[in-house]
KETOR-255267 format. One record per residue (C-alpha): residue in one letter; x, z, y negated. Coordinates in steps of 0.1 Angstrom, whole numbers, plus 2048, in hexadecimal, padded with zeros to 3 digits. Each point is the difference from the previous one (the first is absolute). Last residue first. Layout:
aXZY...
//
This chain:
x8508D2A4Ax7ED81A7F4x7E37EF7F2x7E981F7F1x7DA7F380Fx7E38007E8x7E280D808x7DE7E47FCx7F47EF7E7x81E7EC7F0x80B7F8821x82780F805x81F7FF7F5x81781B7ECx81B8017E9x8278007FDx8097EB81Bx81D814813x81F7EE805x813803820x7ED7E9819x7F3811821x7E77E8815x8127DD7F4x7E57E680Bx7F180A7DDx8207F27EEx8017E080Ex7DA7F87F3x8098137E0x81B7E47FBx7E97EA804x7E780E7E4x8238027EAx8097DC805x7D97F97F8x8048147DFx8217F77FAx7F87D7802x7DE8097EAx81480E7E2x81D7EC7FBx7FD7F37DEx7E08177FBx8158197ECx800820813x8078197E5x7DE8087F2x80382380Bx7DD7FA817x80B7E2810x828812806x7F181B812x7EA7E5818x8277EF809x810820802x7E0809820x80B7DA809x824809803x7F9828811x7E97F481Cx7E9812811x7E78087E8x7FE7E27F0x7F67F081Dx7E08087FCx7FB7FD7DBx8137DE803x7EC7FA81Dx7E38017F0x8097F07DFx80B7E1812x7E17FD811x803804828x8047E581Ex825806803x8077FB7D7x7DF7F27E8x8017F17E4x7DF8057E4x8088197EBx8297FD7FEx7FE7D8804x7E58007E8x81180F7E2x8257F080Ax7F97E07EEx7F18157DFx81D81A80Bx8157DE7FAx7F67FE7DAx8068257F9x8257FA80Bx7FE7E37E7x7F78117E5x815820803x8247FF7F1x8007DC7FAx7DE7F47FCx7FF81D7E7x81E7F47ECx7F27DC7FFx7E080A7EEx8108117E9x81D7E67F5x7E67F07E4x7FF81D7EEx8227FD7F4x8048177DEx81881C812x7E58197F9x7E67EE80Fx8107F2820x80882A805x7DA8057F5x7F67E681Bx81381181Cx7F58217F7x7D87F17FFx80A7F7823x80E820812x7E180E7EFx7E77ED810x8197F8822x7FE826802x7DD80B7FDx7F37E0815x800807824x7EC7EF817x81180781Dx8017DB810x7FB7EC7E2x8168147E8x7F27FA7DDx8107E97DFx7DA7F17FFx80D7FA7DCx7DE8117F3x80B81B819x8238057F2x80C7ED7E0x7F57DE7F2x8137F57DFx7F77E97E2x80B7EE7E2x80B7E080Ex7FA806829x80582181Ax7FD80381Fx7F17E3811x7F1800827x7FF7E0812x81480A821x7F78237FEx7D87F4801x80A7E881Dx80E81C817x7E38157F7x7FF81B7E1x7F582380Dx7F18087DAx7EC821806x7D77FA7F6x7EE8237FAx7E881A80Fx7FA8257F6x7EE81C80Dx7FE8227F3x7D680A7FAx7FF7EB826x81282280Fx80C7F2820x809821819x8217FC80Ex80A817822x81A7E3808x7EC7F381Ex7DE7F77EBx8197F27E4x80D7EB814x7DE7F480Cx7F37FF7DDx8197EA7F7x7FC7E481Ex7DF8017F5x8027FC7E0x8187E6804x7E27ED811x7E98047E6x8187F27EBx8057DF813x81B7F8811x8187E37FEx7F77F17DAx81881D7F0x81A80A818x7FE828806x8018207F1x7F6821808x7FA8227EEx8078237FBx80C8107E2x807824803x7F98187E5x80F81E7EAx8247F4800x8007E1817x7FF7F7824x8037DD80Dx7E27F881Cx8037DC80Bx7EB7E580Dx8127DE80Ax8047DD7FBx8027E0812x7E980981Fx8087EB826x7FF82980Cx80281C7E9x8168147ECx7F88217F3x8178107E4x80182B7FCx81B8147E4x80182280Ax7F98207E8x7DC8017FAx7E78147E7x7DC7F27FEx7EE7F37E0x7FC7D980Ax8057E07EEx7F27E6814x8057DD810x7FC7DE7F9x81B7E37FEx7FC7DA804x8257F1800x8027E17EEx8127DA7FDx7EA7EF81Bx7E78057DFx8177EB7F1x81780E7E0x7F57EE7DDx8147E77F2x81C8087E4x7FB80E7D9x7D88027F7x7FE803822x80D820801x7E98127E5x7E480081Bx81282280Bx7FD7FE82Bx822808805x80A8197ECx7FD8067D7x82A7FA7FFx7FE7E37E9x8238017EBx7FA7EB7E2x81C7F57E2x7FC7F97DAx7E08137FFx7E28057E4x7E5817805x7E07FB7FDx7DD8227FBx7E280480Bx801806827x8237ED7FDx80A7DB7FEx8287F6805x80A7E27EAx81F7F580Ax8207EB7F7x8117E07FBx7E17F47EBx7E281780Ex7FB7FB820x7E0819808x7FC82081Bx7E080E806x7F0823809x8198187F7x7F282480Bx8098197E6x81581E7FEx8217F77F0x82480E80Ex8197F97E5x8217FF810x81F8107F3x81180E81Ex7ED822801x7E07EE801x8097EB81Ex80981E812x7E18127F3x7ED7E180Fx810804820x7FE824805x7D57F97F8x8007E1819x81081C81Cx7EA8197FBx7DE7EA801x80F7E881Cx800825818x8237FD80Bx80C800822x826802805x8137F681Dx81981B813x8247F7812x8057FF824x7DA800805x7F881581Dx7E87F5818x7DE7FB811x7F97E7815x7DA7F880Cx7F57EC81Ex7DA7F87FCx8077DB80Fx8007F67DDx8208117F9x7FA8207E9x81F8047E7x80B8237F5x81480D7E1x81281D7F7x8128077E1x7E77FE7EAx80B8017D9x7DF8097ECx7FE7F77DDx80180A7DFx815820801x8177E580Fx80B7F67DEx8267FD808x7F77E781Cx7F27E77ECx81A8077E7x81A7F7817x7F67DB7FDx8147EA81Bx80081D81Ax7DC8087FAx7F87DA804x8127FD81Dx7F382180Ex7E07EF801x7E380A7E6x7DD7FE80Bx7E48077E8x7DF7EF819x7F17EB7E5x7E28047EEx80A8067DDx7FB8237F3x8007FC7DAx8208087EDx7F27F47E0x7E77EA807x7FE7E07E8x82A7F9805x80D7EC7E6x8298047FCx8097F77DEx82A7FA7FBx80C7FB7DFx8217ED800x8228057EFx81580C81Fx7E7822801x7E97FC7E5x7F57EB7E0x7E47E97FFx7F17DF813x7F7806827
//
């Protein structure tokens, strides 16, 4: 924006809620806490788990240790340390909603609730679904989306939960927060209808001790571009920048978003400051662009393959537990440290490997979990 501030520019952020609780499930890898301490420094804001369990779709269930924690934030908390983080460094945050965007000689008109503002330079970070985008690049697909619904519920809990499930490109989770736990599912928009994601969700929640409270639900669109939507997406153009969800800059397989969202409004304020916008959209090809782009090609490969007649989430759950490679492999998903470069080979070399290592009857390392069916008493493996 025009004006005075921090390297000669005024800086407006808009946001129309300040702080409001977005629906979104607040999951923070240990990448992104390693790569922005103060994530981690304000842990009065969120809950770091450091136990996690996976239920197979055969009704096997894993629970485990993480080697190092993940964060959940309630959206609320962390938009509001954000915002005063944007405040301290000289921004302007504005409460109104922008509801159109106008060339305006080798600018920008930007239209308010009642009120224009004039910009030199536009960052659209209003998520995926803003109707603003298309005023810059092509709309996403509806192939492009995640379908999400879930609830926001008042119960204390300590242990990260995600269901897979059979031939089902998504998942239902229960992350843990503060004061509440958000619990929801997501899966490929135009593959299941909602009613049947309602299903699936009430189920999990049915075996989880979950009562829905309808008073707390929410339900929203997360970008999950497809191989073809990577392939044609644009960054950035004259005058104008896409960061995080309106970028569709979102991990296909997981579904994470925190990081790459502020992993890529850093990379555009370092192409900012140095005066060459143009190199943003290459820097985040390079360090995570096209990695993102084959877990679009992975995506159905790791829901829908299958290893020695079982789902490849299945056995990995199952075979997890026995051996030590593929149980690194899953701790590495969760850190955000297993690039997808690579990623299928060590999960079927490490579901073979498990195969060898279960004709072994005493082996040396001790799993550190347990295994058993989700309903039923779990059995400590003591192998």
């Amino acid at each position: 924006m025009r004006g005075a501030g921090s390297g000669g520019q005024r800086v407006l952020v808009f946001e129309e809620k300040i702080g409001w609780e977005k629906p979104c499930g607040g999951g923070l890898s240990h990448k992104a806490l390693r790569r922005y301490p103060f994530l981690a420094s304000a842990a009065e804001g969120a809950s770091l788990l450091h136990d996690a369990e996976f239920l197979a779709p055969s009704g096997k269930a894993m629970r485990f240790h993480l080697r190092a924690p993940l964060a959940i934030y309630s959206r609320a908390t962390l938009n509001h340390l954000l915002l005063r983080r944007a405040e301290d460094a000289g921004a302007e945050v504005v409460a109104d909603r922008i509801v159109r965007l106008r060339r305006r000689d080798s600018g920008w008109e930007i239209d308010g609730r009642g009120k224009t503002y004039r910009a030199d330079f536009i960052v659209l970070a209003a998520g995926a679904r803003t109707r603003l985008r298309q005023t810059l690049t092509e709309d996403f697909l509806p192939r492009d989306f995640m379908l999400t619904f879930g609830y926001y519920l008042p119960v204390k809990c300590e242990m990260l939960r995600v269901q897979f499930y059979e031939k089902f490109e998504g998942y239902a989770w229960a992350f843990p927060r503060p004061d509440h736990v958000s619990v929801g599912i997501c899966g490929k928009a135009g593959e299941e209808p909602m009613a049947s994601l309602r299903d699936r969700l009430s189920v999990f929640m049915r075996n989880s001790g979950y009562i829905p409270d309808p008073r707390r639900i929410f339900s929203h669109l997360l970008p999950a571009l497809s191989v073809e939507g990577w392939g044609s997406l644009r960054l950035a153009g004259r005058g104008w920048a896409l960061v995080g969800d309106a970028a569709g800059l979102v991990d296909p397989i997981t579904g994470e978003g925190i990081y790459y969202a502020l992993r890529s409004g850093d990379l555009l304020a370092g192409a900012l400051l140095e005066g060459f916008p143009e190199v943003y959209p290459e820097r985040v090809r390079n360090e995570f662009g096209r990695a993102l782009a084959m877990g679009a090609r992975l995506a159905r490969m790791f829901y829908y393959g299958e290893f020695l007649g079982g789902g490849v989430t299945t056995r990995m759950i199952e075979f997890g537990a026995r051996s030590r490679g593929l149980f690194e492999v899953m701790q590495d998903l969760l850190e955000g440290s297993q690039s997808y470069p690579g990623l299928i080979a060590r999960l079927y070399a490490g579901m073979a490997r498990a195969l060898l290592e279960m004709g072994v009857k005493h082996l040396r390392w001790r799993p550190p979990w347990t295994l058993g069916k989700r309903e039923g008493v779990q059995l400590t493996l003591d192998q």
